[in-house]
VOPAGU-2260 file (C-alpha; in pm, 1 decimal, decimal comma):
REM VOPAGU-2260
SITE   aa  ch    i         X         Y         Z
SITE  UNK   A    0       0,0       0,0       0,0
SITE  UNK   A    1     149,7     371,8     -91,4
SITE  UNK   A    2     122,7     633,2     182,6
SITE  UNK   A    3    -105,4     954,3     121,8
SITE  UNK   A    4      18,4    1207,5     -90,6
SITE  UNK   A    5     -13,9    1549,9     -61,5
SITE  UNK   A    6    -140,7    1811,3    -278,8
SITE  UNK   A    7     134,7    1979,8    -270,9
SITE  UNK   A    8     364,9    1691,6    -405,1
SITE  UNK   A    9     118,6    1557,6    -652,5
SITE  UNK   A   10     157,0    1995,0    -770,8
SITE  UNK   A   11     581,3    1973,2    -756,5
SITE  UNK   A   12     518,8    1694,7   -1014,1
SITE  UNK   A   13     311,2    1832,8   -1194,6
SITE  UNK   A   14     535,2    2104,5   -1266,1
SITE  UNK   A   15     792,2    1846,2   -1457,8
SITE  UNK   A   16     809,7    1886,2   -1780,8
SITE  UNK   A   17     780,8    1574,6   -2051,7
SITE  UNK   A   18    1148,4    1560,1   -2073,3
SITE  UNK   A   19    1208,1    1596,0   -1680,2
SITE  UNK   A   20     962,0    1314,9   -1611,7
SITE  UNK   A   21    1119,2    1118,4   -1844,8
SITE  UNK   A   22    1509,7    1220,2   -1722,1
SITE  UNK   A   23    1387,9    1113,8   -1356,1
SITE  UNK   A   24    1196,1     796,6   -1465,5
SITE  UNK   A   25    1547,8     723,0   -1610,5
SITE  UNK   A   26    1733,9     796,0   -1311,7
SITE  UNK   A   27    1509,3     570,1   -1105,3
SITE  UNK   A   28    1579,3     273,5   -1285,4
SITE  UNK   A   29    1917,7     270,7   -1166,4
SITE  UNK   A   30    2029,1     475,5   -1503,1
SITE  UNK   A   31    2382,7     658,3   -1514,0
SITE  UNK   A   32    2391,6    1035,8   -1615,4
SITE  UNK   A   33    2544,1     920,6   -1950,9
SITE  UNK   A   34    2295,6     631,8   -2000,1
SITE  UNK   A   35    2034,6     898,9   -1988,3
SITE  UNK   A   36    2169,8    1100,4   -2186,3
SITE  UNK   A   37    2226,6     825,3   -2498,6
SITE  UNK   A   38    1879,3     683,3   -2418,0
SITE  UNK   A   39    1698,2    1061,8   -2495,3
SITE  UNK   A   40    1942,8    1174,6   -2719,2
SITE  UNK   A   41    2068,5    1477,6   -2557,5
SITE  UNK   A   42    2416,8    1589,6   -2391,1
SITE  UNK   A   43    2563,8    1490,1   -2072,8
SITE  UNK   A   44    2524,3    1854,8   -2006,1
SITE  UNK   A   45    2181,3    1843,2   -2084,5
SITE  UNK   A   46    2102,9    1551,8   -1808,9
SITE  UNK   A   47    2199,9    1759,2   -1552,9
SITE  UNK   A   48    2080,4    2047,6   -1615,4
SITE  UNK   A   49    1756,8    1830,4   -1593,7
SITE  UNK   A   50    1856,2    1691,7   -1262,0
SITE  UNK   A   51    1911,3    2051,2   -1147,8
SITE  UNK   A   52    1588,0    2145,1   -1266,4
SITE  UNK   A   53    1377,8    1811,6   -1113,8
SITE  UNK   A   54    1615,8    1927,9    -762,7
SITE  UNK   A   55    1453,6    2288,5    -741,3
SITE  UNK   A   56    1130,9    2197,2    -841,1
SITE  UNK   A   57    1074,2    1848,9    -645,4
SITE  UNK   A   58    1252,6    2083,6    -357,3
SITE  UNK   A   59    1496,9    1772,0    -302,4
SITE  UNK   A   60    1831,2    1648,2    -412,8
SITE  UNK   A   61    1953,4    1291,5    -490,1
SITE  UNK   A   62    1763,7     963,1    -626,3
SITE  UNK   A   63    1686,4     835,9    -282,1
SITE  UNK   A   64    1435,9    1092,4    -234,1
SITE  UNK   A   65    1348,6    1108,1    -618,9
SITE  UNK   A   66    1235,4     744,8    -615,4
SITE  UNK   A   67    1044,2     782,6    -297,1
SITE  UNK   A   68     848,6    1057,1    -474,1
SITE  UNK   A   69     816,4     881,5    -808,3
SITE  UNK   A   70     677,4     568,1    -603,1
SITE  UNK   A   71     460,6     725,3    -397,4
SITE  UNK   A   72     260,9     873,1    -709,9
SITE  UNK   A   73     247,9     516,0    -883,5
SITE  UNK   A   74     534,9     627,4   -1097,8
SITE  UNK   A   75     729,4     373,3   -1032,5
SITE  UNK   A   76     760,7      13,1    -860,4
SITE  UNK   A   77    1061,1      11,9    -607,3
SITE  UNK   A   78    1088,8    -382,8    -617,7
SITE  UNK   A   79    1218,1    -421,6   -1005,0
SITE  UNK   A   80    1402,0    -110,8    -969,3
SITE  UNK   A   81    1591,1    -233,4    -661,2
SITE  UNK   A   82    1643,4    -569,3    -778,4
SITE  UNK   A   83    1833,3    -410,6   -1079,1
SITE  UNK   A   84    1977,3    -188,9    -883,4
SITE  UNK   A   85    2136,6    -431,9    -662,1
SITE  UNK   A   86    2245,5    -645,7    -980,2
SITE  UNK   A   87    2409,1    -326,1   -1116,6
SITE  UNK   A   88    2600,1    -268,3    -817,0
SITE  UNK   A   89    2737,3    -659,0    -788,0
SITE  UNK   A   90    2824,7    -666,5   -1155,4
SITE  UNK   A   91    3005,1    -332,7   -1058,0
SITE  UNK   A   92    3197,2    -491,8    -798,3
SITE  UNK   A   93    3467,6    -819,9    -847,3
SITE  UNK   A   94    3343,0   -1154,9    -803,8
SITE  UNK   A   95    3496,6   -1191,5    -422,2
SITE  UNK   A   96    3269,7    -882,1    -277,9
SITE  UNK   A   97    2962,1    -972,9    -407,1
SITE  UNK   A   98    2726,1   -1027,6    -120,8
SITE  UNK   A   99    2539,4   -1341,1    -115,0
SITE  UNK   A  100    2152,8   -1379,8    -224,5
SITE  UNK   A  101    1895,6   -1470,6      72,5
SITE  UNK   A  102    1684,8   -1742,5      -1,6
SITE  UNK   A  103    1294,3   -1596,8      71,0
């Protein structure tokens, strides 16, 4: 179940353009600045100014908080986008500091 969201949230987002929806949606899949940038065709340069923009307007910094907002307004599903997440991270890291999966 989400929590509530206020009207002044569901607002902030509302504010987002096309192109910064679609620059955050890409950030909370676990997407690099660069990664963004190839998938939408515009500059690194471009991707952040984006970011910057989302910041001010969302009145937060960082992806933690981004995909917290993006979740709570059905945006989103955290559980796929942790999952690859985590599998970017291992395949980031060498084979000896890879943490080992819990069986559920």
């Amino acid at each position: 179940m989400r929590p509530m969201v206020s009207i002044h949230l569901r607002a902030e987002i509302a504010a987002l353009s096309t192109r910064e929806r679609q620059v955050l949606l890409a950030l909370c899949r676990g997407l690099y600045d660069k990664e963004v940038a190839e998938e939408l065709g515009v500059s690194l340069g471009t991707v952040r100014v984006y970011r910057k923009r989302i910041g001010d307007k969302l009145r937060v910094r960082g992806l933690v908080p981004w995909a917290l907002v993006a979740w709570k307004l059905g945006m989103i599903d955290l559980e796929p986008v942790a999952r690859d997440a985590m599998a970017r991270f291992e395949a980031s890291r060498g084979e000896e500091d890879r943490v080992p999966a819990t069986s559920s």
